[in-house]
Backbone atoms as SQL, in Angstrom:
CREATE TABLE atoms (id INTEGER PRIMARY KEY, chain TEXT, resi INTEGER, resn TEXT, atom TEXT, x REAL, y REAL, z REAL);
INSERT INTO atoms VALUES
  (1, 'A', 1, 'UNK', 'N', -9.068, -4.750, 4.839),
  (2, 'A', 1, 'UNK', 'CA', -10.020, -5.761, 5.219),
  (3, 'A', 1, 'UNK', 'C', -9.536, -7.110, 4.718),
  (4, 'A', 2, 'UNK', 'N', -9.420, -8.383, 5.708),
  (5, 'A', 2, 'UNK', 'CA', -9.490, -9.395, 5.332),
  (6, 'A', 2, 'UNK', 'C', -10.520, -10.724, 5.365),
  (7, 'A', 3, 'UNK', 'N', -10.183, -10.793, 3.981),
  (8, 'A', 3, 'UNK', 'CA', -11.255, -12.321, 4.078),
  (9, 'A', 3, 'UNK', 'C', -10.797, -13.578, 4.120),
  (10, 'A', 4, 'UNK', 'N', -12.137, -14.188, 4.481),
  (11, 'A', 4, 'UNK', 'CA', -12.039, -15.839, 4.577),
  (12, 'A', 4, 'UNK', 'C', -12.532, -16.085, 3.157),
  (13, 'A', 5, 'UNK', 'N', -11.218, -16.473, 2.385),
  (14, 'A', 5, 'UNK', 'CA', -11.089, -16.636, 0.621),
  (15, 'A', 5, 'UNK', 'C', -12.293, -17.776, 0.508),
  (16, 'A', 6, 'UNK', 'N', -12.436, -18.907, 1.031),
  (17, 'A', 6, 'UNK', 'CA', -13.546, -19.605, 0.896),
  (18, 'A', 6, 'UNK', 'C', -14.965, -19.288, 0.927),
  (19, 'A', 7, 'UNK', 'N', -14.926, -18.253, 1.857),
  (20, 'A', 7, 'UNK', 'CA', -16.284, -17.863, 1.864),
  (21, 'A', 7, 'UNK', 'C', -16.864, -16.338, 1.993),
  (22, 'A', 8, 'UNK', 'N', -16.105, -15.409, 0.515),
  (23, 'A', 8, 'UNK', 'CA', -16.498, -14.780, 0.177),
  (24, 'A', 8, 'UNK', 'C', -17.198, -15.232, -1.510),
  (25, 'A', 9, 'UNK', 'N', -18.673, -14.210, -1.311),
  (26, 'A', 9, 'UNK', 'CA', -18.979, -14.608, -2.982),
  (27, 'A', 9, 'UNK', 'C', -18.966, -13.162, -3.637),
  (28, 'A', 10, 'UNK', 'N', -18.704, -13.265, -4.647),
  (29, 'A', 10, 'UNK', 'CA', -18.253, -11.855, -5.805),
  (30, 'A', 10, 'UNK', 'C', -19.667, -11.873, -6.681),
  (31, 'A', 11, 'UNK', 'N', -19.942, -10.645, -7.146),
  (32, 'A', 11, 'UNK', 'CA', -21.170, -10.709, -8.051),
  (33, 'A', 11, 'UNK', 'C', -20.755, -9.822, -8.925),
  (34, 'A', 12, 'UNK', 'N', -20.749, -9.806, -9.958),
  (35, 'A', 12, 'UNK', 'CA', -20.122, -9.102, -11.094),
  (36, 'A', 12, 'UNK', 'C', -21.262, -8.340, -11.976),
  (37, 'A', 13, 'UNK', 'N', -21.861, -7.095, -11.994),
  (38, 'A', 13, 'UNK', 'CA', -22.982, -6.620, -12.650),
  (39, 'A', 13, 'UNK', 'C', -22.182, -7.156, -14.197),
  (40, 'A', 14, 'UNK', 'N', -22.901, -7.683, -14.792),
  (41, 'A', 14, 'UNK', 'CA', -22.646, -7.721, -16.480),
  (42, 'A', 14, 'UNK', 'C', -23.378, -6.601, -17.271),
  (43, 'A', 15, 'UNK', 'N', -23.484, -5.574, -17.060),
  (44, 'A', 15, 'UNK', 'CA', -23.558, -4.179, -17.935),
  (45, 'A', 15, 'UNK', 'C', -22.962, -3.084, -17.350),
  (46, 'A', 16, 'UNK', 'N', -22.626, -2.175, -18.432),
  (47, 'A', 16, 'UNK', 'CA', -21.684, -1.156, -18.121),
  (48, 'A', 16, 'UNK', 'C', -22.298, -0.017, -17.293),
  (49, 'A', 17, 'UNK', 'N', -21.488, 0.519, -16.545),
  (50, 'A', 17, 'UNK', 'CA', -22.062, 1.071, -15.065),
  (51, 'A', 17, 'UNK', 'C', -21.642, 3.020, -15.100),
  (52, 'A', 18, 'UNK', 'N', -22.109, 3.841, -15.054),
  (53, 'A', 18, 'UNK', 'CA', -21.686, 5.491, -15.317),
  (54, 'A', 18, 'UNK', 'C', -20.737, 5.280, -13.486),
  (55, 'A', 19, 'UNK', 'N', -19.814, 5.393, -13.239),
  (56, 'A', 19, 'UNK', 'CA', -18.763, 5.170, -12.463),
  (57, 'A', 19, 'UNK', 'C', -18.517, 5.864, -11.178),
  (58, 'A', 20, 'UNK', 'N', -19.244, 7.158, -12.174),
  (59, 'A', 20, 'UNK', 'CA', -19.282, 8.041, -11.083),
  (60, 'A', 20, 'UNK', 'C', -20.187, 8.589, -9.961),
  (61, 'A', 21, 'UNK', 'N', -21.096, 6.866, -9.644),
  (62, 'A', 21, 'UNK', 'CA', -21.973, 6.543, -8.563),
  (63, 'A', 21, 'UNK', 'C', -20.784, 6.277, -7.266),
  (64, 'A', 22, 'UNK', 'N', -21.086, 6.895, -6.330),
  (65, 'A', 22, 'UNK', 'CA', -20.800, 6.633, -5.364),
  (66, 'A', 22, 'UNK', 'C', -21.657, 5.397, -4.501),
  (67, 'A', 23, 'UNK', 'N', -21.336, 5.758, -3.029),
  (68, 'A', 23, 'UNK', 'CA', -22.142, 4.694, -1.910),
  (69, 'A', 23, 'UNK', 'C', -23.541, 4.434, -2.326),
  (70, 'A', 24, 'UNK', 'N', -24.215, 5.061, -2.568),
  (71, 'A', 24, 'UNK', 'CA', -25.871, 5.696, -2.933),
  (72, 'A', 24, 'UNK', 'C', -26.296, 4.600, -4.002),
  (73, 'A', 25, 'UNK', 'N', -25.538, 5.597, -5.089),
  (74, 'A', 25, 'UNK', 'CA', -25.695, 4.678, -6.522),
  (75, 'A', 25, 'UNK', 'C', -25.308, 3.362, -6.564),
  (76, 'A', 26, 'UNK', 'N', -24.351, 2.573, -6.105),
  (77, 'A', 26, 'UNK', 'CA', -23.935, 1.199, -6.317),
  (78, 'A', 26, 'UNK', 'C', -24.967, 0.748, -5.658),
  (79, 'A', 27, 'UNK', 'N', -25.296, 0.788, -4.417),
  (80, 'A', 27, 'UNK', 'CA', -25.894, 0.662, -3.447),
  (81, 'A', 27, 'UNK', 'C', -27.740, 0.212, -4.052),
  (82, 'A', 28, 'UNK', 'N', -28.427, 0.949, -4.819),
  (83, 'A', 28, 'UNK', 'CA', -29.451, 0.932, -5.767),
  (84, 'A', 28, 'UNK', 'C', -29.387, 0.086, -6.421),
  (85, 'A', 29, 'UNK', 'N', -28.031, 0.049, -7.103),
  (86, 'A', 29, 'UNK', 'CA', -28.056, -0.513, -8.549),
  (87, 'A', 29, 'UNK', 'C', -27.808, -2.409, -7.738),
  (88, 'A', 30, 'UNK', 'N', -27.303, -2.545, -6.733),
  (89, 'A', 30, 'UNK', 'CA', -27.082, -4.123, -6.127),
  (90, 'A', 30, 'UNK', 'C', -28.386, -4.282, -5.730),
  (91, 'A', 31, 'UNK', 'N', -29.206, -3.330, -5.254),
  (92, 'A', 31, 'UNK', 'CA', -30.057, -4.039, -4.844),
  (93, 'A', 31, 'UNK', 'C', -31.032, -3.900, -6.067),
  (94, 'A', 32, 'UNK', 'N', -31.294, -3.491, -7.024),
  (95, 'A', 32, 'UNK', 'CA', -32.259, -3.480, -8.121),
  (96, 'A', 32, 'UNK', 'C', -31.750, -4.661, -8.870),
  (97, 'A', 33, 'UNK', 'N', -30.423, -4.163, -9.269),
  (98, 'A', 33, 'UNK', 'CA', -29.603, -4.583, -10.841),
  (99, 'A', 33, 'UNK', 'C', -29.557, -6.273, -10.271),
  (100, 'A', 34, 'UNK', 'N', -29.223, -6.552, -9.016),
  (101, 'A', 34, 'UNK', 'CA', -28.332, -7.853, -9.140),
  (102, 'A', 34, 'UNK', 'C', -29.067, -8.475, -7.791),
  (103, 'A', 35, 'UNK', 'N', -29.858, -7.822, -7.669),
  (104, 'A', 35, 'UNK', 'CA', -31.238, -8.777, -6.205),
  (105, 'A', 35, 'UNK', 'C', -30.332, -9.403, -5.379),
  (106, 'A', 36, 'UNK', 'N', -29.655, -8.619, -4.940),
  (107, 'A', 36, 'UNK', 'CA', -29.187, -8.716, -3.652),
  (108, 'A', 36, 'UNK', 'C', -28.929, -7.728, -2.818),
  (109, 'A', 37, 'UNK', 'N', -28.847, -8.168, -1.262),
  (110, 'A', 37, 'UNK', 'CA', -28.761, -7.406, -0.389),
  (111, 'A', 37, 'UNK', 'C', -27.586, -6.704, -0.282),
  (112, 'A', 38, 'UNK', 'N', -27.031, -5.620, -0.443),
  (113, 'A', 38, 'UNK', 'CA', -25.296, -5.082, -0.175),
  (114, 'A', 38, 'UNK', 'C', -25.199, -5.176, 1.081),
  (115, 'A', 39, 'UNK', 'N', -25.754, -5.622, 2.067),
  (116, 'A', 39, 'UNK', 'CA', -25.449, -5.579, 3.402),
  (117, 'A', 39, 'UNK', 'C', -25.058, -6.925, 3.794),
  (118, 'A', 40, 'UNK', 'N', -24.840, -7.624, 3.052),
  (119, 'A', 40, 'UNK', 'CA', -24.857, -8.827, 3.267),
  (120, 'A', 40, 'UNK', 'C', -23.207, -9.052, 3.335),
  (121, 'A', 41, 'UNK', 'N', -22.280, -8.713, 3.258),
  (122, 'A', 41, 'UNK', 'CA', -21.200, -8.982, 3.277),
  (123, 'A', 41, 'UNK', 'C', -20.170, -9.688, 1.994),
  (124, 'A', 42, 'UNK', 'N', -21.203, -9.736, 1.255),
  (125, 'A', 42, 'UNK', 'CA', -21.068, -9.743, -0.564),
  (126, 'A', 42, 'UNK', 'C', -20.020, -9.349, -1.194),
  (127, 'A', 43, 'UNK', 'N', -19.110, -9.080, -1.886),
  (128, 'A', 43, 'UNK', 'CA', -18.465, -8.376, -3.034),
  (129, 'A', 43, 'UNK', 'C', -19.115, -8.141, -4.089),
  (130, 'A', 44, 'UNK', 'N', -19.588, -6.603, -4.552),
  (131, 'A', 44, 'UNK', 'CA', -20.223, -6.649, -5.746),
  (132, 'A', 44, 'UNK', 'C', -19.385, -5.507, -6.983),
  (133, 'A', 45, 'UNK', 'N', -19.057, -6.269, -7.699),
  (134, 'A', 45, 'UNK', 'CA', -18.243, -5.281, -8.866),
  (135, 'A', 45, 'UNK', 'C', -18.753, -5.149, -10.168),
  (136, 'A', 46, 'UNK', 'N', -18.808, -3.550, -10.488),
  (137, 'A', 46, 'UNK', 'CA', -19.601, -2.643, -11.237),
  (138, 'A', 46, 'UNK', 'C', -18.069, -2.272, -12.133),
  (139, 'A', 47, 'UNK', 'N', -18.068, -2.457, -13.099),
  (140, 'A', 47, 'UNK', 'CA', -17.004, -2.128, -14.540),
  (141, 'A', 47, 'UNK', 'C', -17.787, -0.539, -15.715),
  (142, 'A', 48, 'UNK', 'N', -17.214, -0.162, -15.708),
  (143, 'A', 48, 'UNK', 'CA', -17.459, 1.451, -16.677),
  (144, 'A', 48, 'UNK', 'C', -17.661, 0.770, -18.108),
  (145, 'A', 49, 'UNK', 'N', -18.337, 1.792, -19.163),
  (146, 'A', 49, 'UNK', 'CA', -18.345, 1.029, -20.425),
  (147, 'A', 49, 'UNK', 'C', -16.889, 0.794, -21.117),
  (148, 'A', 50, 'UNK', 'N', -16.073, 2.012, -20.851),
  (149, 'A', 50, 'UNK', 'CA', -15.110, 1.527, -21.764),
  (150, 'A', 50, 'UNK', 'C', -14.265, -0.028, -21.310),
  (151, 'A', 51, 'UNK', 'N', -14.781, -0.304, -20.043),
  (152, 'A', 51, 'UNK', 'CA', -13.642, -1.342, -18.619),
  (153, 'A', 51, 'UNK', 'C', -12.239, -1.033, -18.686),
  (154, 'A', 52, 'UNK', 'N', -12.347, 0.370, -18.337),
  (155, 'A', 52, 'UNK', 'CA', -10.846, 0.435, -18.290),
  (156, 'A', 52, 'UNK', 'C', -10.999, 1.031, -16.255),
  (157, 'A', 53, 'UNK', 'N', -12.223, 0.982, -15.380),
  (158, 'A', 53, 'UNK', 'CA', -12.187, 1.089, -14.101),
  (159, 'A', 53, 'UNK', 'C', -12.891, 0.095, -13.573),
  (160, 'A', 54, 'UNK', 'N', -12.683, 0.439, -12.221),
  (161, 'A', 54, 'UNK', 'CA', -13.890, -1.112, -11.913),
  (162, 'A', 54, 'UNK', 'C', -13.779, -0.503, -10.277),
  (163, 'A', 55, 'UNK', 'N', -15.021, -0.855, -9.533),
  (164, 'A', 55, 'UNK', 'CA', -15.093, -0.246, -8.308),
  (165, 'A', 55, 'UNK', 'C', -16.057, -1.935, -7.833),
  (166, 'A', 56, 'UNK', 'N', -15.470, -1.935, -6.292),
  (167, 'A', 56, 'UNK', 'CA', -16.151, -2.946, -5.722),
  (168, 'A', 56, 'UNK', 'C', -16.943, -2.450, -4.337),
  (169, 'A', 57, 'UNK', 'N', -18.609, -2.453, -4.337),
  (170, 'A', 57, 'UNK', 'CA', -18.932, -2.192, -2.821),
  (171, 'A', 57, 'UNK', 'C', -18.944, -3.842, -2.009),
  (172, 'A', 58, 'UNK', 'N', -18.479, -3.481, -0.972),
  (173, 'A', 58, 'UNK', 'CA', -18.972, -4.210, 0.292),
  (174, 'A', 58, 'UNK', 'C', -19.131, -3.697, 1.681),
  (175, 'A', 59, 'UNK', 'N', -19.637, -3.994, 2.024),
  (176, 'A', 59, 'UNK', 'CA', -19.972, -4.035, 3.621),
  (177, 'A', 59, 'UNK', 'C', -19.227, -4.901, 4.782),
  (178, 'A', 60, 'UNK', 'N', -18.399, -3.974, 5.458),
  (179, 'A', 60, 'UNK', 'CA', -17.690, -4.524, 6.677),
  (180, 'A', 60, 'UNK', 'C', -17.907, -4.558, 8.275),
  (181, 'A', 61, 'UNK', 'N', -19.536, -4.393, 8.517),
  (182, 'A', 61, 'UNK', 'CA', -20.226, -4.812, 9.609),
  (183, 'A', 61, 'UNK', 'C', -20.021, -3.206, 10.263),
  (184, 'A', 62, 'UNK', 'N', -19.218, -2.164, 10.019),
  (185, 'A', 62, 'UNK', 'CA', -19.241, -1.103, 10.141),
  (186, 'A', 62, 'UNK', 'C', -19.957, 0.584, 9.562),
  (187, 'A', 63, 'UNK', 'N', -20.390, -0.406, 8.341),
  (188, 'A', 63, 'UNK', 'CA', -20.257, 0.624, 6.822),
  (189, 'A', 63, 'UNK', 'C', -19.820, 0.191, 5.773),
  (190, 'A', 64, 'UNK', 'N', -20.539, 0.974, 4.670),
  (191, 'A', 64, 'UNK', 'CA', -20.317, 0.440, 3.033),
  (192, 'A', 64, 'UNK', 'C', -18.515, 0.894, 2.567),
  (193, 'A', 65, 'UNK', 'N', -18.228, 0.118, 2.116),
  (194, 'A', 65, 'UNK', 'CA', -16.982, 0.396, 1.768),
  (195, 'A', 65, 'UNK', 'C', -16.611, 0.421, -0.058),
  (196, 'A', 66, 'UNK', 'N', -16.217, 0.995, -1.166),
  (197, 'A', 66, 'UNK', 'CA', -15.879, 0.771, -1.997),
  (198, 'A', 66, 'UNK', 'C', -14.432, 1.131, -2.609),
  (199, 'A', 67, 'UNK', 'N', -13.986, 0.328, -3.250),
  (200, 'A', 67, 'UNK', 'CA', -12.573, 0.038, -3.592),
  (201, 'A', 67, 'UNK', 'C', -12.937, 0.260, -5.265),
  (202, 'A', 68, 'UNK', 'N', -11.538, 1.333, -5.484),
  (203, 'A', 68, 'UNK', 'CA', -11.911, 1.585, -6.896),
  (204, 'A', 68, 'UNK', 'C', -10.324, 1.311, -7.276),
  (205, 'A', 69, 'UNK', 'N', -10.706, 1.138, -8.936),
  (206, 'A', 69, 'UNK', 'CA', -8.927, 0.704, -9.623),
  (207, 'A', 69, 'UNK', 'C', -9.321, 1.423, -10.955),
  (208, 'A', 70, 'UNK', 'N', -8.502, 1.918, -11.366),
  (209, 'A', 70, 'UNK', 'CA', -8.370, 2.457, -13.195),
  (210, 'A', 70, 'UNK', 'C', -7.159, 1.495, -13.776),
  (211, 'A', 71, 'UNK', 'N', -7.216, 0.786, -14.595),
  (212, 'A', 71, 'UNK', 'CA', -6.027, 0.537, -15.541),
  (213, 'A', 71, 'UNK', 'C', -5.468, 1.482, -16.501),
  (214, 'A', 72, 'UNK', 'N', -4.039, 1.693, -16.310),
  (215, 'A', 72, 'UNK', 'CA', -3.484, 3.016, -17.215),
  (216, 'A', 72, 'UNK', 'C', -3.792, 2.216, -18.737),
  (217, 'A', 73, 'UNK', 'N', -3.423, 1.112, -19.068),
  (218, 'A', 73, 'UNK', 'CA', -3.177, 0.383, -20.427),
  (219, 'A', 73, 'UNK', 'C', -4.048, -1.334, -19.791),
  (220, 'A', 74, 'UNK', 'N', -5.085, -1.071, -20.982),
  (221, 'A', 74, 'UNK', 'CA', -5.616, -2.020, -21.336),
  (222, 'A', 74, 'UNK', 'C', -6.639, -2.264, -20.760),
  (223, 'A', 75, 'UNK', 'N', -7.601, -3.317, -20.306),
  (224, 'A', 75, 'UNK', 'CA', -9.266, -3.459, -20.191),
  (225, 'A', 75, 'UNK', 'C', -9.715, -4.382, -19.471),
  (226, 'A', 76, 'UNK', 'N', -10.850, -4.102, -18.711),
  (227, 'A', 76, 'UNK', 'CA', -11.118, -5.352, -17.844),
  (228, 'A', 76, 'UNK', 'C', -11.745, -6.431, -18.374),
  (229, 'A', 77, 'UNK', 'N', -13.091, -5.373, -19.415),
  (230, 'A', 77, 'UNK', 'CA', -13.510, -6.283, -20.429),
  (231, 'A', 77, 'UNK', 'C', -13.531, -6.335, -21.841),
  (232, 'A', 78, 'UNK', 'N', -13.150, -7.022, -22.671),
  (233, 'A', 78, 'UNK', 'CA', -12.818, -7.003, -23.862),
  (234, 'A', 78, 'UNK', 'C', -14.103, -6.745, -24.913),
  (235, 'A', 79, 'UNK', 'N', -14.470, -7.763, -24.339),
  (236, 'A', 79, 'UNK', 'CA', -16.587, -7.463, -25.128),
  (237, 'A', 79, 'UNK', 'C', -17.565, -7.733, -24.329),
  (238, 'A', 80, 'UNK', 'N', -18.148, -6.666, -24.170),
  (239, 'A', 80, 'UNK', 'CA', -19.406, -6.286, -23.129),
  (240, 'A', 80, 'UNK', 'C', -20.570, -7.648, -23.737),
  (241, 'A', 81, 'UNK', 'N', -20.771, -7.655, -24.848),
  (242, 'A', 81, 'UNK', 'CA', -21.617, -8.550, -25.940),
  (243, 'A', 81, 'UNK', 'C', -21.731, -10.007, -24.663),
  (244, 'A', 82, 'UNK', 'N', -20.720, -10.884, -24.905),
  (245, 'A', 82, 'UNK', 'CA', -20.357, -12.023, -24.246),
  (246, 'A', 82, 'UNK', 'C', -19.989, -11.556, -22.879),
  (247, 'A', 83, 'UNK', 'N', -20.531, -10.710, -21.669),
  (248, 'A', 83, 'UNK', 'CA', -20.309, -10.653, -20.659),
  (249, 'A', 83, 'UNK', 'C', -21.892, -10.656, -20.201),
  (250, 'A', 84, 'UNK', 'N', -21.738, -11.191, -19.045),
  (251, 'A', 84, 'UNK', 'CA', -23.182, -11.587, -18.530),
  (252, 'A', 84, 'UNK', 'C', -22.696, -11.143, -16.905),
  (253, 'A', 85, 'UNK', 'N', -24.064, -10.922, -15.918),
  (254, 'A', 85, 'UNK', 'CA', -24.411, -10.766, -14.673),
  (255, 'A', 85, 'UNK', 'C', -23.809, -12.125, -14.095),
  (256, 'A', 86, 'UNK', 'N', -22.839, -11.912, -13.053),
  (257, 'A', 86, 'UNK', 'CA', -22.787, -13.570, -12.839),
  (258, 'A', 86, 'UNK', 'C', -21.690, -13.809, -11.134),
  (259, 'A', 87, 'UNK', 'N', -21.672, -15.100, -10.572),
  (260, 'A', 87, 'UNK', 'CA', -21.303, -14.700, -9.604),
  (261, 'A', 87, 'UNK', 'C', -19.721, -15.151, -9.476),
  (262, 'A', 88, 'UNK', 'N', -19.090, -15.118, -9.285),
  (263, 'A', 88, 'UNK', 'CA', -17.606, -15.563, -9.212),
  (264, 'A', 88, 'UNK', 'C', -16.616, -15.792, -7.833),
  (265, 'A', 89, 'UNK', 'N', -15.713, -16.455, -7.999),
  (266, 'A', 89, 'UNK', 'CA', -15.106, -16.693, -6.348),
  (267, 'A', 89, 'UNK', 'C', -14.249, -15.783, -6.478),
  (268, 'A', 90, 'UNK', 'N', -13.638, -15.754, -5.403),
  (269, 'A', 90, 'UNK', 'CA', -12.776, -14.389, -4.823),
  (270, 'A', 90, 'UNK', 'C', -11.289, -14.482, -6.138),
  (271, 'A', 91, 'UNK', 'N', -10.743, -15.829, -6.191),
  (272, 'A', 91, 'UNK', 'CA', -9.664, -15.546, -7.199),
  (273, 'A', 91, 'UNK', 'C', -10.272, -15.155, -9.001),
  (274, 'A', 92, 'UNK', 'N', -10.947, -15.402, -9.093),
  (275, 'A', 92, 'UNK', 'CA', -11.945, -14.792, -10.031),
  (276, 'A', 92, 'UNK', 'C', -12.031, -13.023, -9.908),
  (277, 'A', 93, 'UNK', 'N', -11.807, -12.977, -9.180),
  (278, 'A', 93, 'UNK', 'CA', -12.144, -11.221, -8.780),
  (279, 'A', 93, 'UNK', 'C', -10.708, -10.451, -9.062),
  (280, 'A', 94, 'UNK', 'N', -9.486, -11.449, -8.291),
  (281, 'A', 94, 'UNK', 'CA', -8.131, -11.091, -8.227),
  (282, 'A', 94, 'UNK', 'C', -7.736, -11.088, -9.522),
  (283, 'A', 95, 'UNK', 'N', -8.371, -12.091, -9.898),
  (284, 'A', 95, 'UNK', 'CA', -7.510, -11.883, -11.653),
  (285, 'A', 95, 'UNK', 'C', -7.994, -11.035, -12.391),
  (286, 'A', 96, 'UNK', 'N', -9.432, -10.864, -12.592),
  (287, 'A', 96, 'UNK', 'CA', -9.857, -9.514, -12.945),
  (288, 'A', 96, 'UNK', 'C', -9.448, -8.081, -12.438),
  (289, 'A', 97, 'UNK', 'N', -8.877, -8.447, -11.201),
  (290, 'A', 97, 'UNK', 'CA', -8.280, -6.834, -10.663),
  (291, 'A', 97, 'UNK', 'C', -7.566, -7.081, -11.182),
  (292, 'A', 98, 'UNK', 'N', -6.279, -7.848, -11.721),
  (293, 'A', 98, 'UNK', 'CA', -4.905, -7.288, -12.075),
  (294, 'A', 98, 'UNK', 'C', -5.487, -7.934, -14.198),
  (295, 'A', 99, 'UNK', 'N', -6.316, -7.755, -14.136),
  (296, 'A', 99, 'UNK', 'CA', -6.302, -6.965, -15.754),
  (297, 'A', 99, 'UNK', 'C', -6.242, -8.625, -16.834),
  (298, 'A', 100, 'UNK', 'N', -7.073, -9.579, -16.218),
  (299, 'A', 100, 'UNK', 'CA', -7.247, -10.846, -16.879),
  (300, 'A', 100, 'UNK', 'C', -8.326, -11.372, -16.426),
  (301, 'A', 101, 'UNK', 'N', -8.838, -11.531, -17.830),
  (302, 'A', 101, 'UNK', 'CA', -10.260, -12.207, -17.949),
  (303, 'A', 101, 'UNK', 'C', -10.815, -13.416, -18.175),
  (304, 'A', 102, 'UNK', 'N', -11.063, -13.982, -17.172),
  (305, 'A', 102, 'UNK', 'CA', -11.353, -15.638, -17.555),
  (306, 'A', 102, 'UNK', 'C', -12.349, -15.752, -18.072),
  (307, 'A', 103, 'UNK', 'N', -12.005, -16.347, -19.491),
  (308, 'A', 103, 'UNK', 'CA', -13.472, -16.767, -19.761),
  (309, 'A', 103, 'UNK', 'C', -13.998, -18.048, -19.659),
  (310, 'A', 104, 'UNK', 'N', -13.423, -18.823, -19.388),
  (311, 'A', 104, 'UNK', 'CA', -14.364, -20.508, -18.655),
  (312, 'A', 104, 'UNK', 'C', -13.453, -20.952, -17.673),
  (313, 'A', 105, 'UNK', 'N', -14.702, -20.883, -16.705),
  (314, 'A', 105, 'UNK', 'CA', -13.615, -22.016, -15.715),
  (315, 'A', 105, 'UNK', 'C', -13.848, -23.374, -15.989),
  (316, 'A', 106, 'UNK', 'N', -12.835, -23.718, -15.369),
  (317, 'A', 106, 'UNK', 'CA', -12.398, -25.315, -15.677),
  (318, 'A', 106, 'UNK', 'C', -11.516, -25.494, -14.822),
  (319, 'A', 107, 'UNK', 'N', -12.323, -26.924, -14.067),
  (320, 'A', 107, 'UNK', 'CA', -11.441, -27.592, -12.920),
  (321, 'A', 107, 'UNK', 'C', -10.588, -28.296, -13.268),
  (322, 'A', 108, 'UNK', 'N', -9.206, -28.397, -13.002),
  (323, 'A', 108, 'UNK', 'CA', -7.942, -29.482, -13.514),
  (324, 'A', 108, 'UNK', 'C', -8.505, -30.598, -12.829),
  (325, 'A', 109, 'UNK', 'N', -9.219, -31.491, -11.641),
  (326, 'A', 109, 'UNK', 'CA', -8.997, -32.369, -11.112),
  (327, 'A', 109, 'UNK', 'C', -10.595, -32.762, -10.589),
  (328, 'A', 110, 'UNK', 'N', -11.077, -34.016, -11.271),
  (329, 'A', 110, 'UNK', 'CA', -12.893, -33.898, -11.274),
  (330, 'A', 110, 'UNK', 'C', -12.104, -34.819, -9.562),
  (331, 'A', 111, 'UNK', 'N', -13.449, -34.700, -9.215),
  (332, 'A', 111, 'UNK', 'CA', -13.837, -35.495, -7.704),
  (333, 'A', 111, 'UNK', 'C', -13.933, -36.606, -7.534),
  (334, 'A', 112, 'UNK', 'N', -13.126, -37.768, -7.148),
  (335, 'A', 112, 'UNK', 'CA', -13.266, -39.074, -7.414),
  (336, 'A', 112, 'UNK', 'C', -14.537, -39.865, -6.764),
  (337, 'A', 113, 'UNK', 'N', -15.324, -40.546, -7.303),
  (338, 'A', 113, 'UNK', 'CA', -16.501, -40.822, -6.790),
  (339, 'A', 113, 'UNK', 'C', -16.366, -42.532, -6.300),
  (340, 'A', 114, 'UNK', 'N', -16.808, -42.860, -5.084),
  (341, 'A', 114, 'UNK', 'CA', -16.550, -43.981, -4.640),
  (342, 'A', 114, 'UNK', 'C', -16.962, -45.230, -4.959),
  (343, 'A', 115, 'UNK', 'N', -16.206, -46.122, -5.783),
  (344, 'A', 115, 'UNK', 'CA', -16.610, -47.063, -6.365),
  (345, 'A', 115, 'UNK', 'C', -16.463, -47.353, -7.128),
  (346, 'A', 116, 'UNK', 'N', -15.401, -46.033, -8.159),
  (347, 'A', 116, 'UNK', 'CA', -15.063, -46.054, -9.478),
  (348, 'A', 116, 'UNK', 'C', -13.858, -46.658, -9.628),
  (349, 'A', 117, 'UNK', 'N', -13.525, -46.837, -10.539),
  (350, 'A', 117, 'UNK', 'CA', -12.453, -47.351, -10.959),
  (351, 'A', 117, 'UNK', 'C', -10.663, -46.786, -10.642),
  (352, 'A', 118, 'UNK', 'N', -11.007, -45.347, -10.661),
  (353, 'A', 118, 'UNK', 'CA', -9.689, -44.699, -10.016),
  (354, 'A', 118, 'UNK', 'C', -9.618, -44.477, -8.451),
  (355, 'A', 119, 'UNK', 'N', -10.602, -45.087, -7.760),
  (356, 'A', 119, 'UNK', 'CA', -10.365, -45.098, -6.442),
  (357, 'A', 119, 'UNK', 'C', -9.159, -45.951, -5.979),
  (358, 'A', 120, 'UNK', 'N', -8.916, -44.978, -4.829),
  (359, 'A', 120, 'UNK', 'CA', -7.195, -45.729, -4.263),
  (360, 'A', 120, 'UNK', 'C', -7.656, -46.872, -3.337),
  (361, 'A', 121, 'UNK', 'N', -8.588, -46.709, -2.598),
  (362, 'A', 121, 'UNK', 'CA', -8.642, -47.048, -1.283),
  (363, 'A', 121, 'UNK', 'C', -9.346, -48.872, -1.634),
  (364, 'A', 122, 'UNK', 'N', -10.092, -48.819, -2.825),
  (365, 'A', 122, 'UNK', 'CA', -10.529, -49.976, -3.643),
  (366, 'A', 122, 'UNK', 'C', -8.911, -51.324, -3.829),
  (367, 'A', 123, 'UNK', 'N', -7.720, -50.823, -3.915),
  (368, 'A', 123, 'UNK', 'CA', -6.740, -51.233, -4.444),
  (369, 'A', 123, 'UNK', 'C', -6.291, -52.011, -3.319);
């Protein structure tokens, strides 16, 4: 399945999930745990307590689909404590699949606002 990277949104349950829910169970737990619709075309990813798996449902206008990963060495999340319910963009998701955890985002480049002083078009 491919997406339009801009306009997929990721929802990340922030508590640890028994894994071995299938379609059914994720399915409950998105729409209880994280008040949203799974039909919606969403990414929603559910992490095990130890985070050494992580399974994602979505919906592809056909049927529920879920994508599961185990890491042989090392963790998705380091401390459950400081992890919260929350929503994230798609490269947010990628880096967490390959086994890195951001913990703040931060934009390199604020938005130049018109009128300010670093405007080009002023010059």
């Amino acid at each position: 399945m491919f997406f339009a990277e801009q306009q997929v949104r990721v929802f990340l349950y922030g508590a640890p999930v028994d894994l071995r829910r299938s379609f059914d169970g994720l399915y409950a737990l998105t729409r209880q745990g994280l008040q949203q619709d799974p039909l919606s075309g969403h990414l929603f990813a559910f992490i095990n307590r130890r985070g050494t798996q992580i399974k994602v449902l979505y919906f592809d206008r056909s049927g529920l689909c879920v994508w599961a990963k185990r890491l042989e060495a090392g963790r998705f999340v380091s401390d459950w404590a400081a992890m919260g319910t929350r929503e994230m963009d798609w490269t947010g998701l990628k880096l967490l699949l390959e086994g890195i955890e951001v913990k703040r985002v931060r934009k390199r480049y604020a938005r130049v606002r018109k009128g300010s002083v670093m405007d080009m078009r002023s010059v």
